[in-house]
C-alpha positions as CSV (number, residue, x, y, z in Angstrom):
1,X,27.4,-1.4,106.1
2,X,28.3,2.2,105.8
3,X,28.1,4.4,108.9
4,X,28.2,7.9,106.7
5,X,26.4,7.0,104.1
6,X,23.1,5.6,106.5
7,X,22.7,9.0,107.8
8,X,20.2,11.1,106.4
9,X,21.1,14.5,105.5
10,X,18.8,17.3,107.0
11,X,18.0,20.3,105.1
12,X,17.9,23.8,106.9
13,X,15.3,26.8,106.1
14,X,16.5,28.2,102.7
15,X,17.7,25.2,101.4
16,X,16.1,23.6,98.5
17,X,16.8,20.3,96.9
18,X,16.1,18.7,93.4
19,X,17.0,15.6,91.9
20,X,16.6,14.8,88.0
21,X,18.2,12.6,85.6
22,X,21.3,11.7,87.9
23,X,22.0,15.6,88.6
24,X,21.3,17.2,92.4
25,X,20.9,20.7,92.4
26,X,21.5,22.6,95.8
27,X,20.1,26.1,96.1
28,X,20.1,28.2,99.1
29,X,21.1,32.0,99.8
30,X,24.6,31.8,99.4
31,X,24.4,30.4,95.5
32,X,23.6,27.1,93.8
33,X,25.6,24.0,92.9
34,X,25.3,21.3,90.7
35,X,26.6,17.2,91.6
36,X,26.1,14.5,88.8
37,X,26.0,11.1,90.9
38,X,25.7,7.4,89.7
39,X,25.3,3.9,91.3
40,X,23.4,5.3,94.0
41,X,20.0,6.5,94.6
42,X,19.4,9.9,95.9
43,X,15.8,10.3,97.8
44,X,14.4,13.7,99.1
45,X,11.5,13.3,101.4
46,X,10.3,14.8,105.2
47,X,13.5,17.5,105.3
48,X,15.6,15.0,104.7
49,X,18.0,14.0,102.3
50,X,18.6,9.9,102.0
51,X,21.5,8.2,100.2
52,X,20.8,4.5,99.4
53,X,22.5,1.9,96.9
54,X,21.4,-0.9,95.2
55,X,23.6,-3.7,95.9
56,X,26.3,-4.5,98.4
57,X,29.2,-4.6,95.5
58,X,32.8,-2.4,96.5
59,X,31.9,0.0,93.7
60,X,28.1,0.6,95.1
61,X,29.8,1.0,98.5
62,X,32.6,3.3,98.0
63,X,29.8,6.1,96.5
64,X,27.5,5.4,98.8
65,X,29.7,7.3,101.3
66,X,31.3,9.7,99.3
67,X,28.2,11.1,97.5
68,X,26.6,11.2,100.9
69,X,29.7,13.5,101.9
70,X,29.1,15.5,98.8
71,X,25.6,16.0,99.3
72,X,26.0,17.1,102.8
73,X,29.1,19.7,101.7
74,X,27.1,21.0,99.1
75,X,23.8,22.2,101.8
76,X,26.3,23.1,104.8
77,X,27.9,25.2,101.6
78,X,25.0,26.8,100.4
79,X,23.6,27.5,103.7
80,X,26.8,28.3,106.1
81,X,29.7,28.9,103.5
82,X,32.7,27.6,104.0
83,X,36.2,29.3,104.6
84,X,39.9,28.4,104.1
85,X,42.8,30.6,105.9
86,X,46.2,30.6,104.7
87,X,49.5,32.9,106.7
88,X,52.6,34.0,105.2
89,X,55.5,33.6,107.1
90,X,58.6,35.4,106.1
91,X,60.3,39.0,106.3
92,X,58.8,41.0,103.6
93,X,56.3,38.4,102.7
94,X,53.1,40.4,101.9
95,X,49.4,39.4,100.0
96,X,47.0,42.6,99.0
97,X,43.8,42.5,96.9
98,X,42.1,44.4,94.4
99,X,38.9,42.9,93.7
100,X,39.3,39.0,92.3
101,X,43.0,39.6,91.8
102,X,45.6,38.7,94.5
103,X,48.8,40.2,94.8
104,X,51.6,38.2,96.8
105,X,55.1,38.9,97.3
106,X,56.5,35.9,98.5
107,X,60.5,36.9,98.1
108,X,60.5,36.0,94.8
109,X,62.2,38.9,92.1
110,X,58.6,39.7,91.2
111,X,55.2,39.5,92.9
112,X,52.5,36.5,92.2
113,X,49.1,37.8,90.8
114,X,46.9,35.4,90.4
115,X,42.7,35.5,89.5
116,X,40.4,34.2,91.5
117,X,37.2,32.9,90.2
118,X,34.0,34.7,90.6
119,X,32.7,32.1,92.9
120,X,35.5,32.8,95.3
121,X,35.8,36.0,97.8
122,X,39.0,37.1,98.7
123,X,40.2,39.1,101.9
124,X,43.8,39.8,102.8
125,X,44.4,41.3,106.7
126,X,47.6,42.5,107.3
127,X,48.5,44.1,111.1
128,X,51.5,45.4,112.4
129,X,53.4,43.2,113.8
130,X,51.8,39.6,112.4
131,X,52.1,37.8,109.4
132,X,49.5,38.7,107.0
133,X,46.6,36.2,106.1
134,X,44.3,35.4,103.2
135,X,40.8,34.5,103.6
136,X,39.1,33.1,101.3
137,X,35.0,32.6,101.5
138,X,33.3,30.6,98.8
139,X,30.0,28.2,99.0
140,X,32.0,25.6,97.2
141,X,34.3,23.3,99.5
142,X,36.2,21.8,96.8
143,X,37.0,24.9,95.1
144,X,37.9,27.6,98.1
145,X,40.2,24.0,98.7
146,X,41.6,23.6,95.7
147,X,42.5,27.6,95.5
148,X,43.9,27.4,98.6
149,X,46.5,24.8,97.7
150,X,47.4,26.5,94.2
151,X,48.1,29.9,96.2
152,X,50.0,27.6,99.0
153,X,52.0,25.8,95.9
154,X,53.6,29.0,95.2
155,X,55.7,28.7,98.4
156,X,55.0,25.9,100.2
157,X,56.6,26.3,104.3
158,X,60.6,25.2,104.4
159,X,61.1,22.5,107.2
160,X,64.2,24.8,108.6
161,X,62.8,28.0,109.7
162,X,58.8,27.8,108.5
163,X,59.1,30.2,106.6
164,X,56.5,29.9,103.2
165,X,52.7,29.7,103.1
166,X,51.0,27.6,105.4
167,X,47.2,27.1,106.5
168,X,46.4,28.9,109.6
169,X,46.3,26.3,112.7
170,X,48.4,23.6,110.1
171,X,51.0,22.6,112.6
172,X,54.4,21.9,110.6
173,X,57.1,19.2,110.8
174,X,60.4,21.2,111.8
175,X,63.8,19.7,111.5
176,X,66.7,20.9,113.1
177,X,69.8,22.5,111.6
178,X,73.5,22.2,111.1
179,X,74.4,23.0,114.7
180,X,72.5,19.7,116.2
């Protein structure tokens, strides 16, 4: 029996839902997203959404749950947004932004600029005295994640003195040096 895949999903104001042909659309004020989904059935009645499958076999229960998880990303996404925060820590380690293009120098010999899609809204903050951070606001989960870990890939933290970029609240495994 699967716990997260029994609940129904409620739909907020806004929020509108249609299912055709194996393909759930999501739209609501923040923009619209697309999930194809199969061995499962996919039911939209009272304000609710309800995941159900057909049979108890592992592959019928391993997408009950996960497109359940989907489905529910995809409405708190459209409604809420969803937001990813990454800090650069190092001396000289700066991020600036000119529209969809980020500009990191991350102590390479030449600074990072890297495109963002469309989809994605980008903010850098930097203040005296703190390390700057990146924001990034999109209504797609997996893909403010997935742009998150590409811009963190560039230089991920060092276990010696943290230095690198790391997620903001990510608590990091330190080792100690020479000298113990």
């Amino acid at each position: 029996m699967s716990r997260i895949g029994n609940n129904p999903i409620a739909i907020p104001e806004g929020v509108t839902i249609d299912v055709k042909d194996n393909i759930l659309t999501v739209k609501g004020k923040l923009g619209e997203l697309k999930q194809e989904f199969s061995g499962v059935e996919v039911k939209v009645e009272d304000g609710e959404v309800l995941v159900t499958r057909p049979s108890d076999s592992k592959e019928h229960k391993s997408k009950h749950g996960l497109y359940r998880s989907l489905i529910l990303n995809m409405v708190e996404g459209v409604s809420k947004g969803w937001t990813k925060e990454l800090e650069l820590v190092g001396v000289g380690y700066r991020a600036s932004n000119q529209g969809q293009k980020l500009d990191l120098a991350l102590g390479f010999s030449h600074n990072i600029v890297f495109e963002l899609a469309p989809e994605v809204k980008v903010e850098t903050i930097s203040e005296k005295g703190k390390n700057p951070i990146v924001k990034l606001t999109s209504h797609d989960k997996q893909l403010v994640g997935h742009i998150a870990a590409k811009i963190r890939s560039f230089r991920k933290p060092e276990p010696y003195k943290g230095k690198g970029v790391k997620f903001v609240g990510e608590e990091l495994r330190r080792k100690a040096g020479k000298s113990a």
